[in-house]
N, C-alpha and C positions, 0 to 999 in steps of 0.2 A: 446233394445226393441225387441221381438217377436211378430208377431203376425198371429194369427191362421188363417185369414182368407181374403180372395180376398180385399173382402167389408172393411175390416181393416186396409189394406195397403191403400187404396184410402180415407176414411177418414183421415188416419193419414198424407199423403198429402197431404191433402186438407188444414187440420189445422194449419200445421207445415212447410208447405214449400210454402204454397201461393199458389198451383198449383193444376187446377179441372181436375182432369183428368176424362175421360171416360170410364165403361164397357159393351162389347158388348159380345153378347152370338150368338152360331155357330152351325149346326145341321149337320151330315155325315150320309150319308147310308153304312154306313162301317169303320172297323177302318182304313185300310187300305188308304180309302181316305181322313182319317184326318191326319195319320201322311204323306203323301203328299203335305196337307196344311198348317201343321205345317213346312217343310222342309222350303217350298216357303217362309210362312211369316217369318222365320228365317233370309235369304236371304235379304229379300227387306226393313224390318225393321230391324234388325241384332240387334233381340232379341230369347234369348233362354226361355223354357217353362221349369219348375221341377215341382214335386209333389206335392200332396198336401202339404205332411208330413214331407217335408224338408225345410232345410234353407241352403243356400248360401251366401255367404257376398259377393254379386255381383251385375252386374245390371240385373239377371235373377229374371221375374214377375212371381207371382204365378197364378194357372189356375184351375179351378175348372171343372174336367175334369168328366164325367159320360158316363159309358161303357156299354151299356144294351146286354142281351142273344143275340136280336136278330143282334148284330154286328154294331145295329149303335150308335154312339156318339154324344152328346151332351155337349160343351164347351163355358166355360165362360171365356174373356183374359181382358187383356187389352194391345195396343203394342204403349203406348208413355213411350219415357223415361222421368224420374226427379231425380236429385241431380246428375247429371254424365255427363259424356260426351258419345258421341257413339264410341264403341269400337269395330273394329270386330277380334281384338285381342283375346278377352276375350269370344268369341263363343265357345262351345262346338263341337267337331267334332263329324258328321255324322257320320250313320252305311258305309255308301256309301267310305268316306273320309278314314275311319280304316279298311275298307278289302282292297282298296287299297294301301296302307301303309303298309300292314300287306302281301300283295303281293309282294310288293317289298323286304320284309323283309326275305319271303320264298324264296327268289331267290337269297338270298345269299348276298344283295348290304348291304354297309354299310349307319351308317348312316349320314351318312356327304354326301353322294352322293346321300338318300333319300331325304335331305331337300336340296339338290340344283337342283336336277331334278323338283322336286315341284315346286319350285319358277320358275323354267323355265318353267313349263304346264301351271301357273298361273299368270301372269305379272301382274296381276290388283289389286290393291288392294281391289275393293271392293269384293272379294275372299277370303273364309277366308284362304285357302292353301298359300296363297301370306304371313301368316304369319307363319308360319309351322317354328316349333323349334327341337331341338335335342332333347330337353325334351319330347314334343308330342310322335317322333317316339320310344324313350324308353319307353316312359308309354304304349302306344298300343305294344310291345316286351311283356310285360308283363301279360297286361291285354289276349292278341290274344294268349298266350303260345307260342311264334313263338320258343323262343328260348328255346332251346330243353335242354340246361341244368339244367334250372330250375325245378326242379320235389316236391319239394311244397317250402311253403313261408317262411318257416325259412330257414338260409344259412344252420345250421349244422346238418338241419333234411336234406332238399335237398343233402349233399353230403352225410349220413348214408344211406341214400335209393338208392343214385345211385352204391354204393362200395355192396350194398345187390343183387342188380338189375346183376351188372358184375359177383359177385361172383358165382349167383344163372345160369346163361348164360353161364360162361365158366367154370363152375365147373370143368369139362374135360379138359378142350385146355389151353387157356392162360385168365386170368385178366388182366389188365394194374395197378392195384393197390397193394397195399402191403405196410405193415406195418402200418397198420391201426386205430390210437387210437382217441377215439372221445373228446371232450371236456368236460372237469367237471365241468366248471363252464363259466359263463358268457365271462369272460377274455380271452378264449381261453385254459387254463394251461390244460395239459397234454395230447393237440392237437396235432396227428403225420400225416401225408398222403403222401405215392409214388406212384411213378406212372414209368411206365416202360410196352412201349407196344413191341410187338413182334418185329416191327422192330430194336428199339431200342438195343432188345437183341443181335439182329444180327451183330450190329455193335459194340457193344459189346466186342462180343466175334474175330470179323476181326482186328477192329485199336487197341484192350482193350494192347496188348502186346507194342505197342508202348510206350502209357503213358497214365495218367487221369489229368484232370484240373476240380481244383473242388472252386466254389466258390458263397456268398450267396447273395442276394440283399434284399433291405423293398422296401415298398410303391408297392406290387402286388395284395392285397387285400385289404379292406377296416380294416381288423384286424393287428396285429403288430407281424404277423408272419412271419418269412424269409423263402425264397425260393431259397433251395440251389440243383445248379445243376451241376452235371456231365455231364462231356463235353469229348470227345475222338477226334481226327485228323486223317483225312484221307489219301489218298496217293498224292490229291491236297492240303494239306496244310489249306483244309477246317474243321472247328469246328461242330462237328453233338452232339450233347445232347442226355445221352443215360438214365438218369433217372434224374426225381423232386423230390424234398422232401419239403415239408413242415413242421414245427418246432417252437419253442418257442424261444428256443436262439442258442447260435453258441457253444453251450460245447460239450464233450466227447461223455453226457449222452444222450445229445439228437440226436446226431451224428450215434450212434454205430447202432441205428435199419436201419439208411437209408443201409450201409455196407454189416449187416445181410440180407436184403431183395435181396440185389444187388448176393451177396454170392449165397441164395435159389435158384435165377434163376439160376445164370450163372456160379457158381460153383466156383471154386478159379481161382484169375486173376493174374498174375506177371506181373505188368505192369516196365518198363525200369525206366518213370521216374513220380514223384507226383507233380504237381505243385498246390502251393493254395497262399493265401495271408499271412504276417504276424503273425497270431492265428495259434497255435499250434493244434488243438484242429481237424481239420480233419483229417491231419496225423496220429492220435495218435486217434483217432475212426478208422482209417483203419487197423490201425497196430494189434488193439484189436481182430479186425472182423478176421484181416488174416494171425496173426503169426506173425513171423518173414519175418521182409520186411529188412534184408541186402542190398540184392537185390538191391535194390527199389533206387533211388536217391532222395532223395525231392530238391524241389525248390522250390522258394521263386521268385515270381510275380516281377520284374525287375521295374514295373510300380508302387508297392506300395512301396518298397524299396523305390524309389525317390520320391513319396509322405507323407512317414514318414518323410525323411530328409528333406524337404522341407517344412514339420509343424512347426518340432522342429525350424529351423532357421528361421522363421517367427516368431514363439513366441520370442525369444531372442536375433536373432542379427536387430538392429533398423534400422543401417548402410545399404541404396538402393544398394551403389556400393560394400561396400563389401561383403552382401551378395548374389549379381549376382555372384561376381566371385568364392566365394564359391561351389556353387552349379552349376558353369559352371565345377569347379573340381571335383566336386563329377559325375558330366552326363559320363565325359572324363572318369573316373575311372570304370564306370560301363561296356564300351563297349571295353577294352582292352583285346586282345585273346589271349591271353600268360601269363604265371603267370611272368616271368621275368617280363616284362613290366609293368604289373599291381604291384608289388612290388614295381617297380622304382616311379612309377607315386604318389602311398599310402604315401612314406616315405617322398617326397617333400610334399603331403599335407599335413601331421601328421606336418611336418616343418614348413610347413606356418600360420597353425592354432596357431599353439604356437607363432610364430613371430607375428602373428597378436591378441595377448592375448585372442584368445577364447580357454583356458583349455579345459572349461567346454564343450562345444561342441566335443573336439578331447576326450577327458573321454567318453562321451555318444557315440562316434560311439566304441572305446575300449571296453567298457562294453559290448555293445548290437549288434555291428556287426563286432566284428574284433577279434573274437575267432573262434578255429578252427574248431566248430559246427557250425556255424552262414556263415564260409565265404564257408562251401561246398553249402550252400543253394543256395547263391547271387553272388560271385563270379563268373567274367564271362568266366575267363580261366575254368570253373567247369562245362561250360554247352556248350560247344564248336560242334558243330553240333546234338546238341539237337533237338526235334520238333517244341520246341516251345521257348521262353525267357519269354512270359509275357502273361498274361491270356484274351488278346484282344478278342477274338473269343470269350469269356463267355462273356466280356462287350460287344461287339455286338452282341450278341444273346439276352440278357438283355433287349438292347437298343431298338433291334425290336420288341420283347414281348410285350413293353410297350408302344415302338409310332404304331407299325401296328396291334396290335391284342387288346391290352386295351384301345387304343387311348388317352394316358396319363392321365386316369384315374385311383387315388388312392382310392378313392368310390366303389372299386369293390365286389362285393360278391364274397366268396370263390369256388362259382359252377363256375360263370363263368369263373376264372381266368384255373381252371382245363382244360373246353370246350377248352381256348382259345390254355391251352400246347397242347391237344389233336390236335387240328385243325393245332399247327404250325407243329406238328410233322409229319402229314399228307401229309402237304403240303411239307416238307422237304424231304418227302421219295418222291416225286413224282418228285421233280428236282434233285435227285440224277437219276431218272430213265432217265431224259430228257437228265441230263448231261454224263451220261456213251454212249446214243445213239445217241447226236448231239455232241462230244468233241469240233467241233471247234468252237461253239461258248461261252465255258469257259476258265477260265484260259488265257486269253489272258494278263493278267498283267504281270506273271512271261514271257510268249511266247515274249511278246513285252521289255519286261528286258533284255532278254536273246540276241535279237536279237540287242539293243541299245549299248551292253555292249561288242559285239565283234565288232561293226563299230569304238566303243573308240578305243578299243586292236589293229584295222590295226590300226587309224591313228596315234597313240603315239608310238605302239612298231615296226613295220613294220619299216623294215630298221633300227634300229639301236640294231643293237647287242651291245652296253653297256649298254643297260637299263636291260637286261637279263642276269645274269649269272649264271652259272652251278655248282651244287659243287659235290662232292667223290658219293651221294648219286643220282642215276638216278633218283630219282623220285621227287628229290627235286630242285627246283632251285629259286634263291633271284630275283626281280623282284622289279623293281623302282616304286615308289608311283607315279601318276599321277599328282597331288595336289603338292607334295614337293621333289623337286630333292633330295634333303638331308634324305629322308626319302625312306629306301627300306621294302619289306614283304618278309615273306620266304612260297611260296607255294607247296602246297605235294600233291601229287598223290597219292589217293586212291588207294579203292579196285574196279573194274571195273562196270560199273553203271549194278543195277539192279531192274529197276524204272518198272512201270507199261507199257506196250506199248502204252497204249491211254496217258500217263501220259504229252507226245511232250517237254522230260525234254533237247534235244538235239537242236544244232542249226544245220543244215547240213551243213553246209561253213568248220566247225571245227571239229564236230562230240564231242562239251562238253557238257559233262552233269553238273549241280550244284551238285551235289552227288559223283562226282569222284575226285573232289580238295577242299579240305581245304584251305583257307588261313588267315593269324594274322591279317590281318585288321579289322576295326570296322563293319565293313560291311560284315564280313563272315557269318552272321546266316540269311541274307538276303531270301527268298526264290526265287531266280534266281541264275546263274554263273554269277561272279564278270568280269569285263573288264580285271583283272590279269589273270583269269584261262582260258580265251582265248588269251595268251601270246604264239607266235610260239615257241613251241618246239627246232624247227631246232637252233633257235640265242640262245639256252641254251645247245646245245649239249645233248641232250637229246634223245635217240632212240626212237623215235613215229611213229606213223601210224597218227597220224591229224599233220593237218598245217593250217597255214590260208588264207584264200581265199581272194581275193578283192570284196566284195558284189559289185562295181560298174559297173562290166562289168559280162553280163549275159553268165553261161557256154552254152558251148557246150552240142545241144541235144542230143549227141550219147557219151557225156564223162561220162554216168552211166549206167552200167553193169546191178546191181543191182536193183531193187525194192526196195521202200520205204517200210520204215517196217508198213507206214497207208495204202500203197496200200496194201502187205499181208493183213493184218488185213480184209480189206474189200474182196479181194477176197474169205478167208475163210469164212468169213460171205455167201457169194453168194455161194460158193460150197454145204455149207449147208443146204441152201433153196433147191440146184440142187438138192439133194438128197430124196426130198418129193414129186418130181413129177415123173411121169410115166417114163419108159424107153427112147419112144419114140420122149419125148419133153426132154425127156436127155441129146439127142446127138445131137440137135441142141442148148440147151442153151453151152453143151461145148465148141459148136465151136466158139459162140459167145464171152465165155469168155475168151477162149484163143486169140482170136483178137483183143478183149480190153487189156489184157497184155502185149499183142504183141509191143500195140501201145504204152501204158504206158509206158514202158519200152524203146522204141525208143526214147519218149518225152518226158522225165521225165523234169523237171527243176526246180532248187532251186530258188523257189518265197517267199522274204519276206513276213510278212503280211501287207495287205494294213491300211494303216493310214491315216483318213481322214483328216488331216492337210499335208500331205508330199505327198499325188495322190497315183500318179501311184506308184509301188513300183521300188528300180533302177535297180535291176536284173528280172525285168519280160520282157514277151515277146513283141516286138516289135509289135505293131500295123498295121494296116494296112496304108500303105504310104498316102492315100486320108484319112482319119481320124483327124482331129483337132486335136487329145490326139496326134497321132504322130508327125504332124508339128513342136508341141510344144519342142518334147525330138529332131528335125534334125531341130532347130533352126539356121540362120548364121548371121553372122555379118562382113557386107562388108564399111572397114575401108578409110574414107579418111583422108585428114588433116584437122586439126581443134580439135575444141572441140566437137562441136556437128557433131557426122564423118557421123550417121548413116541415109542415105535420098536416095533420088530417084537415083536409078542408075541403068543402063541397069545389069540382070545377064544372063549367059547360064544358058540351060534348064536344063543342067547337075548335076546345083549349089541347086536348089528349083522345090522339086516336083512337087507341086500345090499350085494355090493359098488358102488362108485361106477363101474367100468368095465365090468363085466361083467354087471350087477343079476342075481348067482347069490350064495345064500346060505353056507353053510359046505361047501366042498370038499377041506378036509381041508390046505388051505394055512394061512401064518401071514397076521397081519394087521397093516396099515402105517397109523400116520395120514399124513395133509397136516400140516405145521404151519405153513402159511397161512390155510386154508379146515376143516380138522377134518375134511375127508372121508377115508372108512375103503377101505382096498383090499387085496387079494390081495397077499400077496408077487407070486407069479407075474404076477400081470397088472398090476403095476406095476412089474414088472421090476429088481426088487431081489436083488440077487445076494449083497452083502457087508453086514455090519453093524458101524457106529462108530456108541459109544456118544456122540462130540462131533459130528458131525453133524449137520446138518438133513435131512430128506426133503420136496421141492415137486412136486405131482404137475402133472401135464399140463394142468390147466386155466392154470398160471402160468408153462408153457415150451413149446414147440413140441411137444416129443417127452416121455411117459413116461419111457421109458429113458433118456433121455438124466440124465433125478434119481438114477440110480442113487448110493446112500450107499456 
C-alpha cells in the first residue's frame, strides 16, 4: 500500500493497527534552524524525516514540509513510532557524521580502522556512530568521491577515462598503462589492460637479466578476469613486480600483447631463467614477443609440480599410507642436487610404483614429466643455484594484494583494483628506498642463517679432521652430513663472491659468502651459507685464507687491521657530504673523521646480531663490572658436598665484584647464590636469616619480594 499523504499514514493506523497517533505542526524563522531541530528530534526520538515524494520501507515518517522565500519553515511530523521496534540502527547518517568519515577517509585510514575508532569516540549506544558498519564507510567513499579512482559510475567507463586522462598527461614522459583494449560486451571479452609505472621500468631493466617469474591469479575484481604478473628478484632475494596485465584467459593470444607492451618500454630482455607454472602458454607468448629464447632456461614452479602430483594421487590412490609414502618419494625426488643421485632415487621409485601395482601412476609421471623436455623444466640437478625454485614471491605478493590492499574482497570494481597495484607499487618503491638507507634493519633472516649455521660448522666440524676430506681438486672437498654419518656431500668452491656491499652476504668469523660454495645437499638453493660451507678449510687440506673462529670467546680489539667493508661504505658516504660544504668547515669535519677511523679501526669487533631470545650476543663486549648484564656472563659457583652445594658461604672480594642488589663489593657479610639465574648477593641484603642445607634460594628477580626467599 502507498500512500500519498501525512494525514493517510495516520488514518491508515488508526484503522488498521489500533493505534491514534498524533500530528503536530512546527514554525522556523529559518531553515537553518529547522534542520537543527530536525537533527535534535532525530537524536531524542530516533526518527528520521524523508520527502514528501518518496517512499522507504522503513520506520522513517513522512513530513509535510513548507519552505517560503522569506527562509522561514513551516512543518507538520508526527514522532511516535507503530508496527516496529526503535531502532537506531536503521538512522540515516548526518551531514555532520559523513564529513567526518569522509575525513578519515582523506587521511588515508582504512576502513576497518574507520569503524573501530568510531566505536571507540562512541561507547553509547544511544549514538547512532556506536553502530557504524563497513558498509556505511563504503557507501559515504562513494557518495563523498573520496576515492580517487573512481572517475564515473560504470567500472569500464571509469577505467576508459582514467587510460585517456594518463595518456592525455604523459603524452611526452611516461603512462603507466599500455596495451589497452576495452570491453565489447557485457562479459568483459576482448578486455586487455597493463600497467607498468616508471619505477617498475627500472627494475626492469637492473634484475630483468637475472630471470622473470610470471604467474596469474582470479577473484582480483569483481569480473572473471585474471591478473597476471611479472615479478623480477633482487640482489636480497626480494620479489618486486614490474608489470600487471589484465586478460580474459591464460592463452598465447591473449598473452602476447602483455610481452609486446613490456618490449615497447624496455626493449629486448635476455633474461638467464623463465619461471611460470605448469601452462605452456607464457613461455610460448614470450618466445613469440622475443625470438629465440635458446638462451633462456624455463622452469617450471617446484611448488606446482607437487601440487599436480599430489591431485592426481588423491584422485586415484584411496590407500592414507600408501599414498603418504608415495608423495613422501616424490618431495625426496624433487630436492636432490645432483643428477646422479636423483637418477638413483627416480629408478627405486619407478621400482616401487610397479611393486606396489600402480602402473598407471608410474605411466602418467612417464608420459608428462619424465621426458627429456619436461625434466629440464623440474628437475632439480637443472636449477642448481638458480634465483629462484618456486614462484613463492608472486604467491606472496598475491597474498598481500588481496588481504592488505582489497581487504579480501572479491566484489571489487576493476578501477579500484588498478588504484590498489598503483598504491602498492608506490609503497614498494619507497621501502626499497628505506631499505637501501637503513640495511640493518632488513635481511636479517638470511644475516641470522648465516650466522646459526657456522656456530653448527664449529661445534660438529672443529676438531675432527675425518668428517672433512680433501681430494686431487683444491677446491673441492667431501664433507660429512650432520644428520647421517653414513651420508657425505661434496662441496665446491666457486668463483670469488661478488655480492653487493650493503648485501652483509659474509659472516666475519669465516669470511663465507652463500654465493661462493655450492653444495649437493637438499638445502643448497637455501638463501644463506649452509653449516657445510663454513667447514675449516685447514682439516681438508685446502689452501685458504678463511678458517674458523670460535664465536664464543670475543677477539682482540687490535687483531683487525682492516676496516669493515660497512664502515668504508659509510665513511664514503660522509666524505661525500664533506665535499658540499665550505672549505673552511672542511678541514675541521676531516679531522673529525679521520679520529672516528682512527678509533674504528682500533675497535673494531666481530659482534653477532642480537637475538631477543639469546641476550646479549657471546662475542660482544664486556660490560661494565657494576652492571646486572655483567654479573650475569662472571657468574660462579662455589661447590660444597651435597646435592644442594650452592648456599651461603663466606667468598674473597677477588672471587665477586659486587653484589646483585646493592653493586657494593665485600662488606664483611656472607654471600648467597640464586639458583635460578647464578647471581651473587649479600646475606643481608638478600635477606637471609636461616640456613638449610636442602633448600633452594630465588632471589627477587623470580618473586615479588627478596625477603620474602628467605631459606
Amino acid at each position: 500500500m502507498r500512500l500519498t499523504t501525512i494525514d493517510a499514514l495516520a488514518a491508515h493506523i488508526k484503522e488498521e493497527h489500533r493505534n491514534d497517533i498524533s500530528l503536530k505542526e512546527k514554525s522556523f524563522g529559518s531553515f537553518l534552524d529547522f534542520e537543527e531541530w530536525k537533527i535534535g528530534v532525530r537524536n531524542d526520538a530516533c526518527i528520521d524525516f524523508v520527502a514528501r515524494r518518496q517512499w522507504r520501507k522503513t520506520e522513517n515518517y513522512r513530513s509535510n514540509v513548507k519552505h517560503f522565500n522569506d527562509d522561514s519553515v513551516e512543518v507538520q511530523y508526527c514522532l511516535e513510532h507503530s508496527g516496529h521496534e526503535i531502532n537506531r540502527a536503521r538512522l540515516r547518517l548526518v551531514p555532520s557524521e559523513k564529513a567526518l568519515i569522509a575525513y578519515y577517509l582523506r587521511e588515508g585510514n582504512s576502513t576497518d580502522w574507520i569503524v573501530k575508532k568510531l566505536r571507540e569516540l562512541h561507547p553509547l549506544p544511544s549514538d547512532r556512530l556506536f553502530y557504524i558498519s563497513a558498509q556505511n564507510v563504503e557507501n559515504i567513499k562513494m557518495e563523498w568521491e573520496v576515492e580517487t579512482s573512481r572517475l564515473h559510475a560504470k567500472d569500464m567507463a571509469s577505467i576508459a577515462e582514467r587510460v585517456r586522462r594518463d595518456a592525455d598527461e604523459d603524452a611526452e614522459n611516461w603512462s603507466p598503462f599500455f596495451s589497452y583494449s576495452p570491453a565489447e560486451n557485457q562479459d568483459g571479452k576482448g578486455f586487455r589492460l597493463g600497467i607498468m609505472t616508471r619505477e617498475q621500468e627500472e627494475w626492469l631493466k637492473k634484475y630483468g637479466n637475472k630471470g622473470l617469474c610470471v604467474d596469474a591469479t582470479h577473484h582480483s575484481t569483481r569480473y572473471k578476469f585474471l591478473l597476471v604478473t611479472v615479478l623480477v628478484i633482487d640482489e636480497r632475494q626480494k620479489g618486486r613486480p614490474i608489470a600487471y596485465y589484465f586478460c580474459n584467459a591464460e592463452s598465447e593470444e591473449e598473452l602476447v600483447p602483455l610481452f609486446e607492451g613490456i618490449k615497447s618500454r624496455c626493449g629486448q630482455l635476455a633474461p638467464r631463467i623463465f619461471m611460470s607454472d605448469m601452462a605452456p602458454a607464457f613461455f610460448n607468448a614470450f618466445t613469440t614477443v622475443y625470438g629465440d629464447a635458446t638462451a633462456v632456461k624455463k622452469l617450471v614452479c617446484a611448488f606446482h609440480v607437487m601440487k599436480s602430483w599430489r591431485k592426481r594421487l588423491y584422485l586415484d590412490e584411496h590407500d592414507a599410507s600408501r599414498r603418504t609414502k608415495i608423495l613422501l618419494n616424490l618431495r625426496v625426488l624433487t630436492r636432490w642436487a645432483t643428477r646422479e643421485k636423483f637418477v638413483q632415487h627416480l629408478t627405486a621409485l619407478l621400482s616401487e610404483l610397479t611393486s606396489m601395482g600402480r602402473e598407471d601412476f608410474r605411466r602418467y609421471l612417464e608420459d608428462n614429466y619424465l621426458t627429456d623436455e619436461m625434466l629440464a623444466t623440474w628437475a632439480p640437478y637443472n636449477r642448481r643455484n638458480e634465483v629462484v625454485n618456486t614462484n613463492t614471491a608472486l604467491e606472496r605478493f598475491h597474498n598481500t594484494l588481496k588481504g592488505n590492499y582489497l581487504n579480501r574482497s572479491e566484489n571489487r570494481r576493476l578501477d579500484y583494483t588498478v588504484q590498489a597495484l598503483l598504491k602498492y607499487t608506490a609503497d614498494l618503491s619507497r621501502d626499497v628506498e628505506i631499505m637501501a638507507s637503513v640495511p640493518s634493519c632488513f635481511r636479517q633472516f638470511r644475516l641470522l642463517a648465516t650466522h646459526r649455521n657456522h656456530r653448527k660448522a664449529l661445534s660438529f666440524y672443529n676438531g675432527n679432521s675425518g668428517r672433512v676430506q680433501s681430494t686431487a681438486d683444491p677446491n673441492i672437498y667431501i664433507v660429512q652430513s650432520q644428520s647421517d654419518a653414513n651420508q657425505s656431500y661434496v662441496v665446491k668452491k666457486l668463483l670469488p663472491c661478488a655480492c653487493d656491499s650493503l648485501a652483509r652476504c659474509r659472516y666475519d668469523n669465516c669470511n663465507v659468502c652463500y654465493n661462493e660454495y655450492e653444495c649437493e645437499c637438499f638445502d643448497s638453493r637455501g638463501p644463506a651459507s649452509l653449516a657445510s660451507m663454513h667447514t675449516p678449510s685447514k682439516y681438508a687440506g685446502i689452501e685458504d685464507d678463511t678458517s674458523l673462529t670460535d664465536v664464543s670467546q670475543p677477539p682482540n680489539s687490535g687483531s683487525r687491521e682492516e676496516m669493515s667493508t660497512t664502515l668504508k661504505n659509510n665513511i664514503a658516504r660522509l666524505m661525500l657530504l664533506i665535499d658540499g660544504v665550505s672549505d673552511d668547515r672542511q678541514l675541521e669535519l676531516n679531522a673529525m673523521v679521520q679520529s672516528a677511523i682512527d678509533f674504528a679501526v682500533k675497535n673494531t669487533r666481530m659482534v653477532a646480531p642480537r637475538q631477543k631470545w639469546n641476550g646479549r650476543p657471546n662475542n660482544a663486549p664486556l660490560q661494565d663490572v657494576f652492571k646486572r648484564t655483567a654479573l650475569a656472563t662472571r657468574k660462579r659457583r662455589l661447590l660444597q658436598t651435597g646435592d644442594n652445594a650452592r648456599q651461603i658461604v663466606s667468598v674473597p672480594d677477588a672471587e665477586i665484584s659486587a653484589c646483585s642488589k646493592c653493586y657494593k663489593g665485600e662488606t664483611g657479610s656472607d654471600w648467597i647464590s640464586c639458583d635460578r639465574c647464578n647471581l651473587w648477593y649479600h646475606q643481608d641484603c638478600a635477606g637471609v636469616t636461616e640456613f638449610a642445607i636442602d633448600r633452594e634460594f630465588v632471589c627477587g628477580l623470580h618473586t615479588s619480594n627478596i625477603a620474602a626467599s628467605t631459606i
